[in-house]
VOMARTOR-28795 format. One line per field, with one value per residue (C-alpha): residue number from 1; x, y, z. Coordinates in steps of 0.5 Angstrom, whole numbers, plus 500, padded with zeros to 3 digits. Example, Ala and Ser with C-alpha at 12.3 -4.5 7.8 and 13.67 -1.06 7.14 Angstrom:
<vexgus>
kelum <- (1  2);
xx <- (525  527);
yy <- (491  498);
zz <- (516  514);
</vexgus>
This chain:
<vexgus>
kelum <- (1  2  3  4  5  6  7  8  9  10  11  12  13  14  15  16  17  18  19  20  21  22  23  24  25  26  27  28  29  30  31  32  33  34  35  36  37  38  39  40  41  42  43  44  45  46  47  48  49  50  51  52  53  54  55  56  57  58  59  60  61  62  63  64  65  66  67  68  69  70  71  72  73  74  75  76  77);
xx <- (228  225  229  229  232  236  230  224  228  227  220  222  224  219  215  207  207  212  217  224  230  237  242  249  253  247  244  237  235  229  231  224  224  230  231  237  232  227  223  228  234  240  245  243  244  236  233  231  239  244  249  255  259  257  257  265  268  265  261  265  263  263  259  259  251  249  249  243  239  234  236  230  232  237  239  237  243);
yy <- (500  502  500  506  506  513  513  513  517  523  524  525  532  536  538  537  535  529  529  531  526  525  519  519  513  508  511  514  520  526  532  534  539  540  548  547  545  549  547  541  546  546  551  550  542  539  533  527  525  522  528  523  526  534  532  530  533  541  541  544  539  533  528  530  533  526  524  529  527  520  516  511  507  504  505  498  496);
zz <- (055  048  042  036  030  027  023  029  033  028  030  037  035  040  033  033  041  040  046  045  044  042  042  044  043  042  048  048  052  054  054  053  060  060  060  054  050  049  043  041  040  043  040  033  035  035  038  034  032  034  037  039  034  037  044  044  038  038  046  051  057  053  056  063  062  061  068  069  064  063  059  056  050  046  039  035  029);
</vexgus>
């Protein structure tokens, strides 16, 4: 698995033809062809930050949605 830093993981944001991912828990995943993110958005939430604190404190599914999405990184310290 690639290692990103939180500020690697910025330019992941589907901005200038970079792909689009986001973190959760010190995990990275791509959302980059998934239909609820279309260019890097996903209600008012965009790819290239870590979105641990959105996803179990303001989405209404939690983490259920994480199964269904390929995780390829990790968070370095």
């Amino acid at each position: 698995m690639k290692e990103f830093t939180f500020k690697e993981l910025e330019k992941y944001n589907s901005k200038n033809g970079n792909p689009a991912y986001i973190a959760v828990k010190g995990k990275v995943y791509d959302v980059t062809n998934n239909s609820h993110w279309t260019n890097g958005d996903h209600h008012g939430f965009e790819a290239g930050h870590d979105l641990t604190d959105p996803l179990y404190n303001k989405s209404p599914h939690g983490d259920s949605v994480l199964s269904k999405i390929k995780q390829i990184g990790v968070i370095k310290d």
